[in-house]
C-alpha positions as CSV (number, residue, x, y, z in Angstrom):
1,X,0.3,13.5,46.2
2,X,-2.2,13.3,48.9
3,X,-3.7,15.6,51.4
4,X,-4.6,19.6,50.0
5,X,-1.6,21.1,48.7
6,X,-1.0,25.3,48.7
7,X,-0.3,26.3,44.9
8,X,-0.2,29.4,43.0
9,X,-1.3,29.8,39.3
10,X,-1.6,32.6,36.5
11,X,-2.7,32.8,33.8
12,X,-0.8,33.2,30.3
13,X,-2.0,35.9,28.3
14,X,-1.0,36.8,24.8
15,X,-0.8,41.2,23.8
16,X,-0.9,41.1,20.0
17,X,-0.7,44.8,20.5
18,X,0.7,46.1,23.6
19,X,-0.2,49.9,22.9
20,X,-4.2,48.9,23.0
21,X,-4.0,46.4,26.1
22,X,-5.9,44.1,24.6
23,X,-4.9,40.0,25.2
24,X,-6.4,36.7,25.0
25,X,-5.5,33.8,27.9
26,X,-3.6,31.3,26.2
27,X,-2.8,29.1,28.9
28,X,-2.2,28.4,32.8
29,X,0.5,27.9,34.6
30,X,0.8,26.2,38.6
31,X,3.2,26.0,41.1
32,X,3.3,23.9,44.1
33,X,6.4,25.6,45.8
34,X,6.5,22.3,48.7
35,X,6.5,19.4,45.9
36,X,8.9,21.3,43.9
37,X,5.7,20.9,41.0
38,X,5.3,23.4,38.0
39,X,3.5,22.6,34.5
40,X,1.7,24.3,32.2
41,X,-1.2,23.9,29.8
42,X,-1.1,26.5,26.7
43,X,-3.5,26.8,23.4
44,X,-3.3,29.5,20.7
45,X,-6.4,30.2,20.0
46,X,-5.5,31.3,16.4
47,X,-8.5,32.6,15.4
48,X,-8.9,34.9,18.4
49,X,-5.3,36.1,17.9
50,X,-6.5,37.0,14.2
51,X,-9.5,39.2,15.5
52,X,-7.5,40.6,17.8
53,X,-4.8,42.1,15.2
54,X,-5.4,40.3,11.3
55,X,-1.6,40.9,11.0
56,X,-0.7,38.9,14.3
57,X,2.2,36.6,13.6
58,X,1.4,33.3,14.9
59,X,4.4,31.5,14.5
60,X,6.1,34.4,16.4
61,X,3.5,33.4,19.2
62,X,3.5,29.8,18.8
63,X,7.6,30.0,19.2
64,X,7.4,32.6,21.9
65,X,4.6,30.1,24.2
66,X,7.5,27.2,22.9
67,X,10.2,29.1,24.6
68,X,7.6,29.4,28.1
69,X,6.6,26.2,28.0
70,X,10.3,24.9,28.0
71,X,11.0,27.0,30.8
72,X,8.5,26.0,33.1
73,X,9.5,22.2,32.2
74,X,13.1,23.3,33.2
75,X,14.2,22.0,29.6
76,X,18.0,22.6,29.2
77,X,18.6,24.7,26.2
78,X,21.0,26.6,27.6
79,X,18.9,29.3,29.2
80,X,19.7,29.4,32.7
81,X,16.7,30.4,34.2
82,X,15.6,26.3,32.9
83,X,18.2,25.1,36.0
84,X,16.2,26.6,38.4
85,X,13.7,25.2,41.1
86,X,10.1,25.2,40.4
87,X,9.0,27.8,42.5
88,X,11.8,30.1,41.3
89,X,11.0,29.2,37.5
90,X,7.2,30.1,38.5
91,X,8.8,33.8,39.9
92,X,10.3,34.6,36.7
93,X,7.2,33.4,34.2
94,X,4.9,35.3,36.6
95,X,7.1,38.6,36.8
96,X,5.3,41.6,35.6
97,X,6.3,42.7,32.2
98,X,5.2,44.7,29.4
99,X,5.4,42.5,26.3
100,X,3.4,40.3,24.1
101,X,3.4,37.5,26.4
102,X,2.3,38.5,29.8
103,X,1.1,36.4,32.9
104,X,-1.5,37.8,35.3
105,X,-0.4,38.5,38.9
106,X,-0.5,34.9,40.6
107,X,-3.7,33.2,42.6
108,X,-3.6,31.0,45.2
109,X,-5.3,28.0,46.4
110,X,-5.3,24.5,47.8
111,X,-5.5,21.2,45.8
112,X,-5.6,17.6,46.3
113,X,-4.7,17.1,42.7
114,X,-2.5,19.9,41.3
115,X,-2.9,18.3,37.9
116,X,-6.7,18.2,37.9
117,X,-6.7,21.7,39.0
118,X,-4.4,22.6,36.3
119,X,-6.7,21.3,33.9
120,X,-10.1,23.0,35.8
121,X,-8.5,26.6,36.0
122,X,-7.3,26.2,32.1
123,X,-11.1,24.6,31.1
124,X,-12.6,27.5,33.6
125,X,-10.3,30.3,31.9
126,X,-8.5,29.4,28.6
127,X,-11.0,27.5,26.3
């Protein structure tokens, strides 16, 4: 990919308790709606989860990012949101919800490398 491509990104963000507002940025995702490009890179920061709510069920969260991260890949498992382009698969993971996994409204910006940036905004953001 050469030249500066226009992408959008958010940034994945995990409630443990919806009622206090509180979350922890798990991951980024990025969109790059003209090379049909969408990944994601996702932690869970365990520890942070636990001091967030002691009685946080990680393997809920860990199956929950799973089930994100296979959407944004476009995995087929049946779900059919997964045979969607990119930048429609990006729409729906960025849509504003009230749950335990929420995304923050998108950003914009250009790139040269989406993949490097990817890995900027989630070293700027996540860890």
């Amino acid at each position: 990919m050469q030249g500066k491509h226009l992408f959008e990104y958010a940034l994945i963000r995990l409630v443990p308790r919806v009622e206090r507002e509180e979350f922890i940025n798990v991951g980024v995702v990025l969109c790059c709606k003209r090379q049909n490009y969408l990944a994601i890179k996702i932690h869970l920061p365990e520890e942070k989860l636990l001091a967030l709510d002691s009685d946080a069920d990680l393997n809920l969260f860990s199956c929950y990012l799973e089930s994100f991260q296979k959407i944004c890949l476009g995995v087929k498992t049946g779900n059919p949101i997964a045979n969607q382009d990119a930048a429609s698969r990006f729409r729906w993971l960025t849509a504003v919800r009230s749950s335990m996994l929420q995304t923050s409204r998108p950003h914009s910006g250009f790139s040269e490398d989406l993949e490097q940036t990817l890995l900027s905004l989630y070293e700027q953001y996540v860890v």
